[in-house]
N, C-alpha and C positions, 0 to 999 in steps of 0.2 A: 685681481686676485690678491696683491698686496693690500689694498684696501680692505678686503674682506679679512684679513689674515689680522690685519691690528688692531677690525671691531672686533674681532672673536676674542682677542686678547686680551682688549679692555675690558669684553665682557666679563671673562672670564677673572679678571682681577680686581672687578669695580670696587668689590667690599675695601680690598688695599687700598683703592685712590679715595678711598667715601675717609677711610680712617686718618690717612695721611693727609688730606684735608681740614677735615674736623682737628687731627694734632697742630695743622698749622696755625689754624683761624686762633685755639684755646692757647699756643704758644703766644699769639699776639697780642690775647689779653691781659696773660699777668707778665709781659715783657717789661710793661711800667714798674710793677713793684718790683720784678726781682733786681731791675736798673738802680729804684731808689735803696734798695738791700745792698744791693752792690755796692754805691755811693759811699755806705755809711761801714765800707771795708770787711762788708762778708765776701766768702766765697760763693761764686754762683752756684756749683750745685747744692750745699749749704741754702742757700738763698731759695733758689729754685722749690727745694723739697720742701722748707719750711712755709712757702707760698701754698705750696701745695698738702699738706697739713692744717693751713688755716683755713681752705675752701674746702678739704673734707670735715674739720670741725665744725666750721658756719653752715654746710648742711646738716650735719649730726643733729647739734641744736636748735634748729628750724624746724628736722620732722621732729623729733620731741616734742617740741612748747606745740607744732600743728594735732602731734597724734591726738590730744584730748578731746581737741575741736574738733576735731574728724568724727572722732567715737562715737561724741556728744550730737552732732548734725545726722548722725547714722540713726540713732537711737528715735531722734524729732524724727526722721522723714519714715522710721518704720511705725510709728504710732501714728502719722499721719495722713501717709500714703495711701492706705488700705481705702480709708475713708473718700479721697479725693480721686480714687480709679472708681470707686463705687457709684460715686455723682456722675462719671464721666460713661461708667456701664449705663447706668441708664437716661443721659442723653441718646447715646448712641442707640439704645433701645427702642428709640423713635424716630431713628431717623428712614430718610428711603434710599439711603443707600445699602445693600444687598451686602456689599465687603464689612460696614462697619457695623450694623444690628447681626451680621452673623459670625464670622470667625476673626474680625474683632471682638465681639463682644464675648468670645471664648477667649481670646488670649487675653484681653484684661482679666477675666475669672481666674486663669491661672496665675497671672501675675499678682492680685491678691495672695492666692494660695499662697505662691512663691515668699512674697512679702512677711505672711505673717507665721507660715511654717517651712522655713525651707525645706527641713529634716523630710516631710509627708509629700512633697511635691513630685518625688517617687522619678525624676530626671538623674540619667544614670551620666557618671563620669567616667567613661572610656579610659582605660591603662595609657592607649595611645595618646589620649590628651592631657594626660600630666605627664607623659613624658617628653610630649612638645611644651609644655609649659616649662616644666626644668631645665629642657634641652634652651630654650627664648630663652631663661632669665640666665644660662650660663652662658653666652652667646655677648648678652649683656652686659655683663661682668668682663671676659676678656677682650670684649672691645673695647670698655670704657678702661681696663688697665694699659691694652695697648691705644689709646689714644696718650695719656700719662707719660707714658715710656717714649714713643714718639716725640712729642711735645718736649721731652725731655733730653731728648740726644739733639734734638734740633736748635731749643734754646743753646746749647752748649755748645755747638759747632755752627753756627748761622753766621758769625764773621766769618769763616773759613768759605761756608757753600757759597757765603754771600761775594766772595773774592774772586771763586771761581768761576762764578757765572758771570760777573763783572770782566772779568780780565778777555773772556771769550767776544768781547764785543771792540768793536774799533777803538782804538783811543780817543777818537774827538767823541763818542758818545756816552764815556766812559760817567763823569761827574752829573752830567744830567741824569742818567740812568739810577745813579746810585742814590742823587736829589728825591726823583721820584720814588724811589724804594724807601727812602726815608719816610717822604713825607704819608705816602698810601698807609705802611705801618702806622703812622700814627691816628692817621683819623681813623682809618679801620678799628685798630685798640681804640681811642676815645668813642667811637662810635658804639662797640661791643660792650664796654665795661658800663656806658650810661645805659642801655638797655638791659643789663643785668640788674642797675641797681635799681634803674622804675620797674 
């Protein structure tokens, strides 16, 4: 019964552990700079925020200089697609398979359609699904601020939590413990920040 009672609980609060997760892992990776900010005699949460201003900058910037290429590759694949579903209609117009000369060969027809007038393709958008759409991207939004916020009470008190969980264990396991905590943060961060950067 107890068993069942702290998967219901987990279940119940997984979105909390997926976030508190996700804060710690993102904590981990700008630990390094806001260290080297710290170094050079800012305050950490000064340090912190201003970390965190240059990574919503550097993506601001990013989809910017992407949005044209995007628009531009949108543009090629609508002038080109039409043509290249067309060749593929009529392969499959030949073939003997029954699924792909017949309602394949209707759903590429509409997929043209779709392609080249979306306005006429006469597919209706349900009230319900924009407002599961709204409802996803705000969902989105107060996750990724509470990951931030997270991430951020945690860099600020991690020598404190990090003392507390420390002190709860034996003393002769005490330095090793705190060794390995060292060392995991770091490769973890050096491992994260180079995957970020390839």
């Amino acid at each position: 019964l107890l068993t069942l009672l702290l998967a219901y609980v987990l279940y119940q609060v997984q979105l909390l552990l997926i976030l508190v997760l996700l804060a710690v892992v993102f904590a981990t990776v700008i630990e390094h700079p806001v260290q080297v900010l710290e170094r050079r005699r800012m305050p950490r949460p000064i340090g912190i925020l201003l970390v965190y201003v240059a990574i919503v900058g550097g993506l601001a910037v990013v989809f910017t200089l992407l949005a044209p290429v995007i628009r531009d590759q949108a543009e090629i694949f609508r002038a080109q697609a039409p043509d290249q579903l067309r060749q593929l209609q009529l392969a499959w117009a030949g073939s003997p398979n029954a699924l792909l000369n017949g309602p394949g060969q209707d759903l590429l027809g509409r997929g043209i359609a779709a392609i080249q007038d979306p306005e006429l393709t006469g597919i209706p958008f349900p009230g319900d699904a924009a407002i599961g759409v709204i409802t996803g991207v705000g969902g989105v939004l107060v996750s990724a601020l509470s990951v931030l916020a997270i991430a951020f009470y945690y860099l600020m008190e991690k020598t404190w939590l990090r003392r507390l969980i420390v002190y709860e264990l034996p003393p002769t396991t005490r330095v090793r413990v705190s060794r390995i905590w060292d060392t995991v943060e770091d490769k973890v961060g050096d491992w994260l920040r180079g995957q970020l950067l390839l």
